[in-house]
C-alpha positions in Angstrom: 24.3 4.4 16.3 21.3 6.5 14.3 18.5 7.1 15.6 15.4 8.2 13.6 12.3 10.6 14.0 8.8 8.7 13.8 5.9 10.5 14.4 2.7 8.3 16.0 -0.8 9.2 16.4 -2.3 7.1 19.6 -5.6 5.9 19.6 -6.7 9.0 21.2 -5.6 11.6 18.5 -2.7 12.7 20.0 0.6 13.3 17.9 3.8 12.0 19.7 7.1 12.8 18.1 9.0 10.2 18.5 13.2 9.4 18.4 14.3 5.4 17.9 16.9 3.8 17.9 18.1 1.6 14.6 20.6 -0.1 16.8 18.3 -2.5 18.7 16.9 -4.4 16.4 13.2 -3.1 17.7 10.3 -3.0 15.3 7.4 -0.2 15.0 5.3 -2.1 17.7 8.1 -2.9 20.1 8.7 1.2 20.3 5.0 1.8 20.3 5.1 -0.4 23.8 8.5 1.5 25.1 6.8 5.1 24.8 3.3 3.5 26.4 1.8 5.0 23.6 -1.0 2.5 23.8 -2.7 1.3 27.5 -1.2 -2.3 28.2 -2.6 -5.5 27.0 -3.7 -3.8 23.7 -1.0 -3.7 21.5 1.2 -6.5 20.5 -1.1 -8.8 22.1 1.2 -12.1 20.0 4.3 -10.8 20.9 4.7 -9.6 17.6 4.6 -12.9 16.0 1.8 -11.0 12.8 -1.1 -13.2 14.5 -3.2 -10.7 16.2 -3.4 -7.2 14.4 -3.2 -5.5 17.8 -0.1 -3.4 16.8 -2.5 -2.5 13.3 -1.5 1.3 12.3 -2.3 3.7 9.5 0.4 5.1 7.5 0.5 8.4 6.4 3.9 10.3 5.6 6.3 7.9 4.3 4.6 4.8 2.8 7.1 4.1 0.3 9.8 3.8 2.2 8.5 0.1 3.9 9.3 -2.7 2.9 6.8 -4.5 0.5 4.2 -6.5 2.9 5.0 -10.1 3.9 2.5 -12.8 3.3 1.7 -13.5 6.7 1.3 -9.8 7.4 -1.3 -9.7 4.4 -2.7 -12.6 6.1 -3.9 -11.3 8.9 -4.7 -8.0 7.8 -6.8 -10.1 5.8 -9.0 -11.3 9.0 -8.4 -8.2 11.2 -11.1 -5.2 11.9 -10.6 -1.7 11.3 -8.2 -2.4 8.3 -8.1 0.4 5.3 -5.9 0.4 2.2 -2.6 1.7 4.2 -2.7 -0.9 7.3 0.3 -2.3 8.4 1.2 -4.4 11.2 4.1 -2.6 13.2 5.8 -5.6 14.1 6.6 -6.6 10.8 8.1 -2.8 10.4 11.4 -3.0 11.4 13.5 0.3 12.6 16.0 0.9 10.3 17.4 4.4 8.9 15.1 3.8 5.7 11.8 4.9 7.9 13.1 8.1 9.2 9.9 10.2 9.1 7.9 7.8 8.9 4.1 9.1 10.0 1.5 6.3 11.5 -1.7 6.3 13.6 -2.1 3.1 16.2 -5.7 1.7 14.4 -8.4 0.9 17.1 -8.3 -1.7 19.5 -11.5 -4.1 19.2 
């Protein structure tokens, strides 16, 4: 087991530094949720399923270590509000050792 360092900005502006797992096959939303870094009902509203943009987040630090974006990712980023040039969706961001360092911001809620 490796776990990696993340560091999240919440919607409020403040910094949490973050340690996750790679060996639970959890995704950048699905630890957003487990550190209650957002309030409840506003973040992963699909169950991480890339149909809501609720899990939407800024990346800073890091950006080239993600994998390339999916269609249906670019899909709904497509439809979404708030979205700038370095949205992602955090479910579609796996944890994996490759994102160690990683630096995001959770995007607005509508």
């Amino acid at each position: 087991m490796q776990d990696i360092n993340l560091k999240i900005t919440d919607r409020n502006g403040d910094l949490h530094e973050i340690v996750a797992p790679t060996d639970m096959s959890m995704n950048l939303m699905e630890v957003i949720r487990s550190y209650e870094l957002a309030d409840e009902g506003t973040i992963g509203v699909c169950g991480g399923m890339a149909m809501c943009a609720s899990c939407q987040v800024y990346v800073g630090e890091g950006v080239e270590k993600l994998r390339e974006m999916g269609d249906e990712e670019e899909a709904m980023l497509s439809e979404a509000f708030y979205v700038q040039d370095n949205s992602r969706l955090g479910c579609q961001i796996p944890i994996s050792v490759e994102i160690d360092g990683l630096e995001v911001a959770i995007a607005p809620y509508p």
